[in-house]
FIKOLZA-1660 file (N, C-alpha, C; in steps of 0.1 Angstrom, whole numbers, plus 5000, padded with zeros to 4 digits):
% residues 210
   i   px   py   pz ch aa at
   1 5008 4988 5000  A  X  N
   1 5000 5000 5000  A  X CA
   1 5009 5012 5000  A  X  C
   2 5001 5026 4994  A  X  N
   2 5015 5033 4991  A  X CA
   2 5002 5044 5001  A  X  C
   3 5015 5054 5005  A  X  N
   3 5007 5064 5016  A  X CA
   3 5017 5075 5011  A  X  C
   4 5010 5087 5009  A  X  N
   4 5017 5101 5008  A  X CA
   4 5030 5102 5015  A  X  C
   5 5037 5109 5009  A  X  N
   5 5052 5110 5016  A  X CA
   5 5050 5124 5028  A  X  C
   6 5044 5136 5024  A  X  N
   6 5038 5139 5038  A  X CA
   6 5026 5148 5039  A  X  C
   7 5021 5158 5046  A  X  N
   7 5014 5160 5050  A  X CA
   7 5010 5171 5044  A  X  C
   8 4993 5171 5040  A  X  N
   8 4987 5181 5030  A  X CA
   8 4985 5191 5041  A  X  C
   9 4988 5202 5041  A  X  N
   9 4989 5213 5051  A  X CA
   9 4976 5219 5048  A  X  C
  10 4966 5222 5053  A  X  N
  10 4948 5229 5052  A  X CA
  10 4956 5240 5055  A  X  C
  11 4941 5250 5055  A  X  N
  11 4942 5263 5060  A  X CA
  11 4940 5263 5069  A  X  C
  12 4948 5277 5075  A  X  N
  12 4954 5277 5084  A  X CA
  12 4944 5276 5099  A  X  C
  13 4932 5282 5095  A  X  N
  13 4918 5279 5105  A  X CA
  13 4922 5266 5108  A  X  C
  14 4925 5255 5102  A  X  N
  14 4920 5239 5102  A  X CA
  14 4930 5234 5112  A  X  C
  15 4944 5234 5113  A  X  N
  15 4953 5236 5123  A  X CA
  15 4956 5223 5123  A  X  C
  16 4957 5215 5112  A  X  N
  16 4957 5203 5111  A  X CA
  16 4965 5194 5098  A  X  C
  17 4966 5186 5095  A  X  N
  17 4971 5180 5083  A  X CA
  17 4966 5166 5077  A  X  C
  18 4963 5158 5062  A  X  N
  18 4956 5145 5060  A  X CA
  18 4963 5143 5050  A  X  C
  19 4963 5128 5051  A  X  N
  19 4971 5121 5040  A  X CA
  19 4963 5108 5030  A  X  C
  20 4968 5119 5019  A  X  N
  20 4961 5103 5009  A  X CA
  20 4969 5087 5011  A  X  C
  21 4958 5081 5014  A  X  N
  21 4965 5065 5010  A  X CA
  21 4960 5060 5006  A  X  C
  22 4962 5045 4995  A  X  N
  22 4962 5042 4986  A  X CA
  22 4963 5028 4986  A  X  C
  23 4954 5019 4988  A  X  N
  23 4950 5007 4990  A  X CA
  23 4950 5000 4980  A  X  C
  24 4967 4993 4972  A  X  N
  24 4967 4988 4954  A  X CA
  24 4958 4975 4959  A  X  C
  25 4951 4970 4943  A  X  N
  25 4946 4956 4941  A  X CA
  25 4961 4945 4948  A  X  C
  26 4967 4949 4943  A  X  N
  26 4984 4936 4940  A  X CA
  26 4989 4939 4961  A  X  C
  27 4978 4945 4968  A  X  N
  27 4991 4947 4981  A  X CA
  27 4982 4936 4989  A  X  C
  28 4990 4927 4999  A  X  N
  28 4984 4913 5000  A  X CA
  28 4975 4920 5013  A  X  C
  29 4964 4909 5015  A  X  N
  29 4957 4909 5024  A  X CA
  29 4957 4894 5034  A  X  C
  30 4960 4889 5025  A  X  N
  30 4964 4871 5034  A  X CA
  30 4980 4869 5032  A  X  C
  31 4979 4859 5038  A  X  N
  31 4995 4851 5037  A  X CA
  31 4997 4843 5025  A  X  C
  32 5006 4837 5017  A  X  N
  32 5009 4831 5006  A  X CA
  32 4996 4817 5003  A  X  C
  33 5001 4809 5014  A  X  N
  33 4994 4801 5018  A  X CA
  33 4979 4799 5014  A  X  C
  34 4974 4813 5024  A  X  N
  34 4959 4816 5022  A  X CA
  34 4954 4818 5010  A  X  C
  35 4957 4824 5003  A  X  N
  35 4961 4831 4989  A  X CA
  35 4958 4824 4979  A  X  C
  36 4970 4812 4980  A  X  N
  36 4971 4800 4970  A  X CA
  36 4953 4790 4975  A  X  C
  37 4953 4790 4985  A  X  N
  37 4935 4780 4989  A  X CA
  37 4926 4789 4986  A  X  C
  38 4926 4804 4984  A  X  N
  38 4915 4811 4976  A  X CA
  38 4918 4812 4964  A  X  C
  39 4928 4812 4957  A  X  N
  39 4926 4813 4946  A  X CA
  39 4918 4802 4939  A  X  C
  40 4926 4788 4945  A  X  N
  40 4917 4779 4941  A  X CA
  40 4901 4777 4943  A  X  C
  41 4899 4778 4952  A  X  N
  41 4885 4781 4955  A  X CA
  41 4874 4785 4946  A  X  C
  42 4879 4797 4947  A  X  N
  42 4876 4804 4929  A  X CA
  42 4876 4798 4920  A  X  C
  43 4884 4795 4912  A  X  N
  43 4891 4791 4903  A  X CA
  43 4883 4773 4899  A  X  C
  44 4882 4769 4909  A  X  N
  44 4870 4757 4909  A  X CA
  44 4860 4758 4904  A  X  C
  45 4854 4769 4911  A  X  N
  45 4842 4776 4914  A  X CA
  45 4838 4783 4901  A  X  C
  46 4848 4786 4891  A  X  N
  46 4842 4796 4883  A  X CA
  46 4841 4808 4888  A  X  C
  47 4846 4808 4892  A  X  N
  47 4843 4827 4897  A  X CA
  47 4850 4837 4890  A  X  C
  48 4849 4842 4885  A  X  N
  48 4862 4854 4889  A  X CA
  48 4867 4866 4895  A  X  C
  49 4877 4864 4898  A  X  N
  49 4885 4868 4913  A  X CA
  49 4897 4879 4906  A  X  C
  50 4896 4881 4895  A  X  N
  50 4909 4891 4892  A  X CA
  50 4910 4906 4899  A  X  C
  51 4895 4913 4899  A  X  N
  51 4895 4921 4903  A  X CA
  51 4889 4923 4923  A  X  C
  52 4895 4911 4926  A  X  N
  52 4894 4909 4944  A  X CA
  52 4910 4911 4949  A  X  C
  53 4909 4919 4962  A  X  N
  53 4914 4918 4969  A  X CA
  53 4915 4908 4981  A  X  C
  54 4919 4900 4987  A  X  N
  54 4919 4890 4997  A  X CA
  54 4916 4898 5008  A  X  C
  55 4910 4900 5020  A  X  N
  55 4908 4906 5032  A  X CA
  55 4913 4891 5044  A  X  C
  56 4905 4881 5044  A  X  N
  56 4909 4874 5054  A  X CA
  56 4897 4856 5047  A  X  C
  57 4907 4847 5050  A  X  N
  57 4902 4833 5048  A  X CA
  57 4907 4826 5061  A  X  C
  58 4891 4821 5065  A  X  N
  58 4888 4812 5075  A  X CA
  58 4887 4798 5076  A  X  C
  59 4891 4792 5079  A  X  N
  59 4885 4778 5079  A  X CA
  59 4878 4772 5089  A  X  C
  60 4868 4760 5093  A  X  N
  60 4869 4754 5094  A  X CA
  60 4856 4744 5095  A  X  C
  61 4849 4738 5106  A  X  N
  61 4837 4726 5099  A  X CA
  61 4828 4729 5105  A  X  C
  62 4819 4730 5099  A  X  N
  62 4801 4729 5098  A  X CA
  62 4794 4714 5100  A  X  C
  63 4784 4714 5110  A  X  N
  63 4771 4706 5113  A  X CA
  63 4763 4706 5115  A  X  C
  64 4757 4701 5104  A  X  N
  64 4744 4707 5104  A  X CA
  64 4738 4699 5118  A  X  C
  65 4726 4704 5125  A  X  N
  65 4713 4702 5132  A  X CA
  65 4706 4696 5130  A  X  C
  66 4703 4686 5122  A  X  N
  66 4695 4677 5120  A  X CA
  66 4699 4663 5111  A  X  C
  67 4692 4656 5111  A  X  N
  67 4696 4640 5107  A  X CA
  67 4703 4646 5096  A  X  C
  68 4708 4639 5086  A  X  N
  68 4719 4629 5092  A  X CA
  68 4732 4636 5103  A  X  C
  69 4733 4650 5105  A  X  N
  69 4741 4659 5109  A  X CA
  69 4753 4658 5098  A  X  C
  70 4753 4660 5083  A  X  N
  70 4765 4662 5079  A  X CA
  70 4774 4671 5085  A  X  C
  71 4785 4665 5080  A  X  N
  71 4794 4677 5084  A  X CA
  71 4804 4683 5072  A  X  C
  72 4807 4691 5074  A  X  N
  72 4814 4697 5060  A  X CA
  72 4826 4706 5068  A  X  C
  73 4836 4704 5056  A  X  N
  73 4845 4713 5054  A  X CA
  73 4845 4731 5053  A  X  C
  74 4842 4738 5056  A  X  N
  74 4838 4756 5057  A  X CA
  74 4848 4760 5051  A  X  C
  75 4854 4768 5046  A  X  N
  75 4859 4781 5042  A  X CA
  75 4850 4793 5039  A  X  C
  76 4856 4804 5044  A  X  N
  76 4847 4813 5044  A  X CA
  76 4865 4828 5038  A  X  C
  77 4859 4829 5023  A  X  N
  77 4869 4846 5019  A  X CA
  77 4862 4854 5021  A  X  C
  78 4868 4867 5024  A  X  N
  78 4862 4881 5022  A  X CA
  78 4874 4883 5016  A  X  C
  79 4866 4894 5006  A  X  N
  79 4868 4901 4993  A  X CA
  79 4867 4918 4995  A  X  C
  80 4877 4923 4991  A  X  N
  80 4873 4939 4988  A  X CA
  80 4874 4937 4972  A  X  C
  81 4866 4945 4970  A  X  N
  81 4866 4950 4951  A  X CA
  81 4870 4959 4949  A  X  C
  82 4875 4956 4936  A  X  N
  82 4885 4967 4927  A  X CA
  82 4876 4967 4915  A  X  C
  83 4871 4981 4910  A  X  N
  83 4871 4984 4896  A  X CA
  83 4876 4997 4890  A  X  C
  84 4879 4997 4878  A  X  N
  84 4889 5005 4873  A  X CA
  84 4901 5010 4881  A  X  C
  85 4906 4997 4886  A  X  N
  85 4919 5000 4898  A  X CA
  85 4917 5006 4909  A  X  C
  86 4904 5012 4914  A  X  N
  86 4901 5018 4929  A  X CA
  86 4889 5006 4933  A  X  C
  87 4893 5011 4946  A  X  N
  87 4880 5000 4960  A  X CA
  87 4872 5009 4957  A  X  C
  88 4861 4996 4961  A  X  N
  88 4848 4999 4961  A  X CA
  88 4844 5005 4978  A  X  C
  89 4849 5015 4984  A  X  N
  89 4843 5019 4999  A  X CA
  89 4839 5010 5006  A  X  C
  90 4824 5006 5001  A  X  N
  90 4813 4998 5010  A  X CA
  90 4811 4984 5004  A  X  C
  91 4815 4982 4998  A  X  N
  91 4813 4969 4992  A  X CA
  91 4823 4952 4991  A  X  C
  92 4823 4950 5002  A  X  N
  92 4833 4941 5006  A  X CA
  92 4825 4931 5005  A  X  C
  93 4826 4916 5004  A  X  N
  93 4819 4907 4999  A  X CA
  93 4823 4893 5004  A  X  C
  94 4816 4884 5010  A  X  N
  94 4825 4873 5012  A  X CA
  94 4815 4859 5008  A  X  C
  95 4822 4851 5010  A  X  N
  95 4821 4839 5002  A  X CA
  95 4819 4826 5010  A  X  C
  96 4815 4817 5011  A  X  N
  96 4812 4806 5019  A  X CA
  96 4814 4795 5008  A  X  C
  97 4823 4784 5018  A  X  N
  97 4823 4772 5005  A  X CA
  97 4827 4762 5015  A  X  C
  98 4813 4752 5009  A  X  N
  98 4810 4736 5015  A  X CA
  98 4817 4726 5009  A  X  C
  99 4831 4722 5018  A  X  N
  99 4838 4710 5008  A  X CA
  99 4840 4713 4995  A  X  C
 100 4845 4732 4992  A  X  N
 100 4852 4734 4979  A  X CA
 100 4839 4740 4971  A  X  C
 101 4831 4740 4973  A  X  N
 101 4819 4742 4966  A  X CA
 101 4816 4755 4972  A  X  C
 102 4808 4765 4962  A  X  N
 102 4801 4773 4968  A  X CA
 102 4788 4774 4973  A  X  C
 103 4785 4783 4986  A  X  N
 103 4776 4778 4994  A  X CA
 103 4764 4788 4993  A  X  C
 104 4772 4798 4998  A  X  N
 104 4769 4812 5002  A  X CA
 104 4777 4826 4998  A  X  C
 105 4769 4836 4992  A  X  N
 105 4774 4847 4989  A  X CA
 105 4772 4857 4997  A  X  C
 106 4776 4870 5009  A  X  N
 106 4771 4878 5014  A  X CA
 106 4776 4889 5004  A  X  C
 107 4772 4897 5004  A  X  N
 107 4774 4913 4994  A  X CA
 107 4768 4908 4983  A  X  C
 108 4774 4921 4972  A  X  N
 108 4773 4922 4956  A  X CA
 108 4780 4923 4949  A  X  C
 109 4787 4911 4945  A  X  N
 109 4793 4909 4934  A  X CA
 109 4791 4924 4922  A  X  C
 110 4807 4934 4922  A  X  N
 110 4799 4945 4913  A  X CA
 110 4815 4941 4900  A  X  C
 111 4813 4942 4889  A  X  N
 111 4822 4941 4878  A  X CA
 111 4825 4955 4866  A  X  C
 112 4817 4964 4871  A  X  N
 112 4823 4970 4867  A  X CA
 112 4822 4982 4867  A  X  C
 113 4822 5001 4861  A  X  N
 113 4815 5009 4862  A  X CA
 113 4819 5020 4855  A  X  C
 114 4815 5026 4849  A  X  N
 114 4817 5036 4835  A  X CA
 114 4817 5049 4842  A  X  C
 115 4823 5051 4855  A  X  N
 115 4831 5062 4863  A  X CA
 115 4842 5065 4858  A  X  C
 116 4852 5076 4854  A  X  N
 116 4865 5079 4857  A  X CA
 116 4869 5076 4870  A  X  C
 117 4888 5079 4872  A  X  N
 117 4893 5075 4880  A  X CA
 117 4899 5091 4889  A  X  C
 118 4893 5099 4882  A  X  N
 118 4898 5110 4889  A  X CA
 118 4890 5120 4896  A  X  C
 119 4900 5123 4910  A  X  N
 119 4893 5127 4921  A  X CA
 119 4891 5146 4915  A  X  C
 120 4882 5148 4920  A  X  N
 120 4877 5161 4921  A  X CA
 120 4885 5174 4937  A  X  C
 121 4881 5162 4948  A  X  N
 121 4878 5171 4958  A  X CA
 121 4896 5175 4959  A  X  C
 122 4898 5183 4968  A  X  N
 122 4914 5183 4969  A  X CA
 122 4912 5179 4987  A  X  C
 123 4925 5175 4989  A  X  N
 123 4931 5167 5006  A  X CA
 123 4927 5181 5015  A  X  C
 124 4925 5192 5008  A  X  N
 124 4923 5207 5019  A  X CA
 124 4909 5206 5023  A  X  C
 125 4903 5207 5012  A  X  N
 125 4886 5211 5013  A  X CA
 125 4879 5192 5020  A  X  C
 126 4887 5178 5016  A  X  N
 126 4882 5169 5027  A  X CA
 126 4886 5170 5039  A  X  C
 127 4900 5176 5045  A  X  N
 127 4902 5184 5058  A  X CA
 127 4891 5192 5062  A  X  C
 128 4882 5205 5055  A  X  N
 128 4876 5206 5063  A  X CA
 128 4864 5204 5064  A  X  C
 129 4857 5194 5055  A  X  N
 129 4846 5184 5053  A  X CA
 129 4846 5179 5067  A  X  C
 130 4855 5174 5069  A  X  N
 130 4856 5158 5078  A  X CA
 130 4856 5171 5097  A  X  C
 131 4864 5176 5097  A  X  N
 131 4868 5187 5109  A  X CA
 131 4852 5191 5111  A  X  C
 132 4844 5197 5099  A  X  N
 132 4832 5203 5106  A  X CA
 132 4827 5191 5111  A  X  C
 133 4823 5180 5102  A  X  N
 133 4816 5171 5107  A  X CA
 133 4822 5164 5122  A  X  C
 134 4833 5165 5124  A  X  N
 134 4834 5159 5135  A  X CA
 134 4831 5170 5149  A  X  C
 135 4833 5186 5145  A  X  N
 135 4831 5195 5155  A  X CA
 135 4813 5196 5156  A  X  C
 136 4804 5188 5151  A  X  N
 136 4788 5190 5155  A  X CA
 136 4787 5187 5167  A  X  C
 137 4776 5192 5173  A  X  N
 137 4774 5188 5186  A  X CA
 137 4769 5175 5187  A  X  C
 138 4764 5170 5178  A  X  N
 138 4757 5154 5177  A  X CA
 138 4766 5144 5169  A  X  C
 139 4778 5147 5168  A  X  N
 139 4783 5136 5159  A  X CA
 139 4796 5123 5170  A  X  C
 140 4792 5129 5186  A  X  N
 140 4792 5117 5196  A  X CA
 140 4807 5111 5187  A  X  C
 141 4816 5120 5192  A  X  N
 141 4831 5116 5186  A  X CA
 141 4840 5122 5203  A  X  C
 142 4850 5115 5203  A  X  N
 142 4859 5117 5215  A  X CA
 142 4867 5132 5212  A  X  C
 143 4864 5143 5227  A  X  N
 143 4873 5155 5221  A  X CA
 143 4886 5155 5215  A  X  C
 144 4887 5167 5206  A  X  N
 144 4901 5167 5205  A  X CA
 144 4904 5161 5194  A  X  C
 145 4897 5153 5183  A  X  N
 145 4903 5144 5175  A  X CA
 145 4901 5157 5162  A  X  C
 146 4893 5167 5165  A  X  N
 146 4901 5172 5148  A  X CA
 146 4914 5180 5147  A  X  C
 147 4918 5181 5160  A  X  N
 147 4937 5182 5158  A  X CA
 147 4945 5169 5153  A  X  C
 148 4941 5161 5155  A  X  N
 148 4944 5152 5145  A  X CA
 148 4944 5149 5133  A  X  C
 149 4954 5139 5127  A  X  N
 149 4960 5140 5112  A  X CA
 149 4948 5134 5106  A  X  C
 150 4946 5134 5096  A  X  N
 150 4933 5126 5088  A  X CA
 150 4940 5118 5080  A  X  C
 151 4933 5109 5074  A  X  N
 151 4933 5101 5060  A  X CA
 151 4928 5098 5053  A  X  C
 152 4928 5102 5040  A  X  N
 152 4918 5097 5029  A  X CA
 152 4919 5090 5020  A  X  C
 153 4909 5077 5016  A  X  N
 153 4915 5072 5005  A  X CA
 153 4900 5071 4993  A  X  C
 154 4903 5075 4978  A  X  N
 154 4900 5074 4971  A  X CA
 154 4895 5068 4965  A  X  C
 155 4881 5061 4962  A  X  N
 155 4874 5050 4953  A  X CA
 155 4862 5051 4951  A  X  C
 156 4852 5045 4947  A  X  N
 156 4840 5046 4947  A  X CA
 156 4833 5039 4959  A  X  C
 157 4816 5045 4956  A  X  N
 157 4807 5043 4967  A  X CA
 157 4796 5039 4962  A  X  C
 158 4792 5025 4969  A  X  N
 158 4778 5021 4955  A  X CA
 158 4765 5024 4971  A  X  C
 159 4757 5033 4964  A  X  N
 159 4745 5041 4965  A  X CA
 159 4731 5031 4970  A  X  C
 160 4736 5019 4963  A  X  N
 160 4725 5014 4963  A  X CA
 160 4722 5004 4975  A  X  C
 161 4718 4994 4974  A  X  N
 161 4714 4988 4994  A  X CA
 161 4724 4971 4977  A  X  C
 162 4715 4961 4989  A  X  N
 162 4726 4944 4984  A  X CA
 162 4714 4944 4975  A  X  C
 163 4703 4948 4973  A  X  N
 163 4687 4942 4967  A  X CA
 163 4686 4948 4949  A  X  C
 164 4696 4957 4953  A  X  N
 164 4691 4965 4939  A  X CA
 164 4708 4970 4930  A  X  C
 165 4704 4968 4917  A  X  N
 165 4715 4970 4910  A  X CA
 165 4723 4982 4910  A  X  C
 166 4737 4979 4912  A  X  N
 166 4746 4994 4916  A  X CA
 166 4744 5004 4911  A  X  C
 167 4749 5012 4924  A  X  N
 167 4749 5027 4920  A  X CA
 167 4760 5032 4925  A  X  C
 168 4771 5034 4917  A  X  N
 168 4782 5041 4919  A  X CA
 168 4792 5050 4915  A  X  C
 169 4790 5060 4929  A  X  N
 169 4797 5075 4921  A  X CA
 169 4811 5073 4928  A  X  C
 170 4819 5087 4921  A  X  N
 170 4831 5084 4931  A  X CA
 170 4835 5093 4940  A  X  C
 171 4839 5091 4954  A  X  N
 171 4839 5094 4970  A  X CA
 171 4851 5089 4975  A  X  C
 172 4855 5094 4987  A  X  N
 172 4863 5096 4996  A  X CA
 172 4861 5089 5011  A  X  C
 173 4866 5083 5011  A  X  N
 173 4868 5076 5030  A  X CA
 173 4876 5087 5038  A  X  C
 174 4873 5089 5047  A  X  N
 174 4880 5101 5055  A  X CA
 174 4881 5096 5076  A  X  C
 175 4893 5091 5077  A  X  N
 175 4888 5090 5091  A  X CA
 175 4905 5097 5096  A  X  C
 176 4907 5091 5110  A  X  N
 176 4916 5097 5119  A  X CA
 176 4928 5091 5119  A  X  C
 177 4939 5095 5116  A  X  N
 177 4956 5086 5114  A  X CA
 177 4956 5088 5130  A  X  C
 178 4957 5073 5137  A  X  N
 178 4958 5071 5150  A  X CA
 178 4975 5065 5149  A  X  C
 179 4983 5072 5154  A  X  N
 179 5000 5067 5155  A  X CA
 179 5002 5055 5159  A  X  C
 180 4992 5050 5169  A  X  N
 180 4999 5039 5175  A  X CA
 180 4992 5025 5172  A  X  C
 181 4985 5027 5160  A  X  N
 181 4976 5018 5153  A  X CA
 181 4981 5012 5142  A  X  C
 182 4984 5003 5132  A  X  N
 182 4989 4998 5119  A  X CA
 182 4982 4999 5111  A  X  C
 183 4983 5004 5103  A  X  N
 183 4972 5006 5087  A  X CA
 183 4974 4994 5085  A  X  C
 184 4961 4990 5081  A  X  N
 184 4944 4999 5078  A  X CA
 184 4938 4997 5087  A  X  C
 185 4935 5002 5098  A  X  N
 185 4925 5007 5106  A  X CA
 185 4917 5013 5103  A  X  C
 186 4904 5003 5102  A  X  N
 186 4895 5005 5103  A  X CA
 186 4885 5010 5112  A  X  C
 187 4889 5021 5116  A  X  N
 187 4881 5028 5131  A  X CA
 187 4871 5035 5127  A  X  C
 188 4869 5043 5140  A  X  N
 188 4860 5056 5139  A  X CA
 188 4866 5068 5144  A  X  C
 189 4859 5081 5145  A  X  N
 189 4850 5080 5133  A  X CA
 189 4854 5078 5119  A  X  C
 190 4844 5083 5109  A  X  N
 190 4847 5079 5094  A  X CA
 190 4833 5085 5090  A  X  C
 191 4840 5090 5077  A  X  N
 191 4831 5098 5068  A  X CA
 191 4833 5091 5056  A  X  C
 192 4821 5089 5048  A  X  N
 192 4819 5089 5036  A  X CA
 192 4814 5103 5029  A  X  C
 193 4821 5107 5014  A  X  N
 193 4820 5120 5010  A  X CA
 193 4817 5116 4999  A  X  C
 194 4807 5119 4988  A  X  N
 194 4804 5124 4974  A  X CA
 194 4816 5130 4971  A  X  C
 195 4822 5125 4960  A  X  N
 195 4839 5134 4952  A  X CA
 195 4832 5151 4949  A  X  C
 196 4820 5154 4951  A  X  N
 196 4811 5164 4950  A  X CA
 196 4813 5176 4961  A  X  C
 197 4816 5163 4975  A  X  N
 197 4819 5169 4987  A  X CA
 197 4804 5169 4998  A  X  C
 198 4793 5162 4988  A  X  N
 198 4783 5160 4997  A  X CA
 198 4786 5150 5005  A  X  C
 199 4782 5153 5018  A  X  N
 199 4781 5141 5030  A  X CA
 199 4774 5125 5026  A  X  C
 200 4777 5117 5025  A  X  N
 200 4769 5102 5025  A  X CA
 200 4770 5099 5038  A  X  C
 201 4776 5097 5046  A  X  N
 201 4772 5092 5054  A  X CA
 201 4789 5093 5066  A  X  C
 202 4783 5098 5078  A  X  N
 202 4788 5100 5088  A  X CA
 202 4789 5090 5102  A  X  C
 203 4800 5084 5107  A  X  N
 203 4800 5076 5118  A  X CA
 203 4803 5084 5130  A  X  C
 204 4802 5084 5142  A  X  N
 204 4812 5087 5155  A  X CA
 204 4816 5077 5161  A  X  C
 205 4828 5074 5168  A  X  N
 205 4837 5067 5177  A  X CA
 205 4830 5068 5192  A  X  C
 206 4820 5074 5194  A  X  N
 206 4815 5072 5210  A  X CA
 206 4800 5066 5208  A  X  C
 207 4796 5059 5214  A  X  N
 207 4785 5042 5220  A  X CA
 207 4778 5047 5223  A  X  C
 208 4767 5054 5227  A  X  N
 208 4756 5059 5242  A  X CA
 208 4745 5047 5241  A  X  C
 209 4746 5044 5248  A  X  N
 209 4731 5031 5252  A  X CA
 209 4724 5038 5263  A  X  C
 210 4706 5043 5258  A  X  N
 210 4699 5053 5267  A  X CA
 210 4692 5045 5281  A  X  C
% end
């Protein structure tokens, strides 16, 4: 994975700095090992897998609950997608397979999408997208985090829910560079942005149960 060499400086109000990074198809997500048992998988399976990235493969056995109680072999991949060389944001995908066979699909298989690959917004103006949204009074984030560094990474965002055929424009992931964390951390908060700069959708890092 390749990460800005340094720090996009905002204005000077923002008091802050965010860095593009850049999550390639080719940068591994499993071990060799893993790798080689999902490729095949696929590859059995008919699938195709060119444009997946590996996230994590599980193994192990299923029984069923009732007579005869077979039992089976499990593997279970998750998948990030790649089209036109960028991730898909929200659409990560994983895979279930009974004794090599496929079982179950969760997500949407998406293949393809007649978007360009070029970003609009600039690293300044999602500094201070992401800063306002975290300074609301309702967006239930721990003080202090918009002095912190941000990170953004560039791909698309499919619009649509798992039921209905894609909709995808292209957007920005935007959350908090925590130092003492390993990329890719996947934390909170986190913003999704329209490359437009409209809000999709906003998380906060703090729980309240009433």
């Amino acid at each position: 994975m390749v990460t800005a060499a340094s720090c996009s400086r905002s204005t000077p109000d923002d008091h802050g700095c965010i860095e593009r990074t850049v999550i390639k198809l080719s940068d591994p997500g499993t071990n060799p090992a893993q790798t080689k048992t999902a490729d095949s998988l696929f590859d059995v399976n008919h699938i195709d897998h060119h444009h997946y990235r590996y996230l994590v493969l599980q193994a192990d056995t299923f029984k069923t609950q009732y007579p005869p109680y077979t039992q089976y072999d499990q593997k279970m991949v998750g998948v990030s997608q790649y089209v036109n060389g960028l991730r898909i944001l929200n659409s990560d995908v994983y895979y279930i397979f009974w004794n090599g066979a496929t079982h179950y699909i969760s997500g949407k298989p998406i293949q393809n999408a007649s978007l360009d690959t070029v970003p609009y917004l600039s690293l300044r103006r999602l500094r201070t997208l992401f800063t306002n949204e975290l300074n609301k009074p309702s967006a239930s984030v721990t003080p202090g985090l918009s002095d912190s560094c941000y990170k953004a990474e560039f791909g698309y965002y499919d619009l649509a829910d798992n039921q209905t055929a894609p909709n995808l424009v292209k957007a920005w992931r935007v959350t908090v560079m925590f130092s003492n964390l390993a990329y890719p951390y996947d934390g909170y908060p986190v913003a999704y942005f329209n490359d437009n700069g409209q809000l999709i959708s906003f998380s906060g890092n703090i729980i309240s149960i009433d």
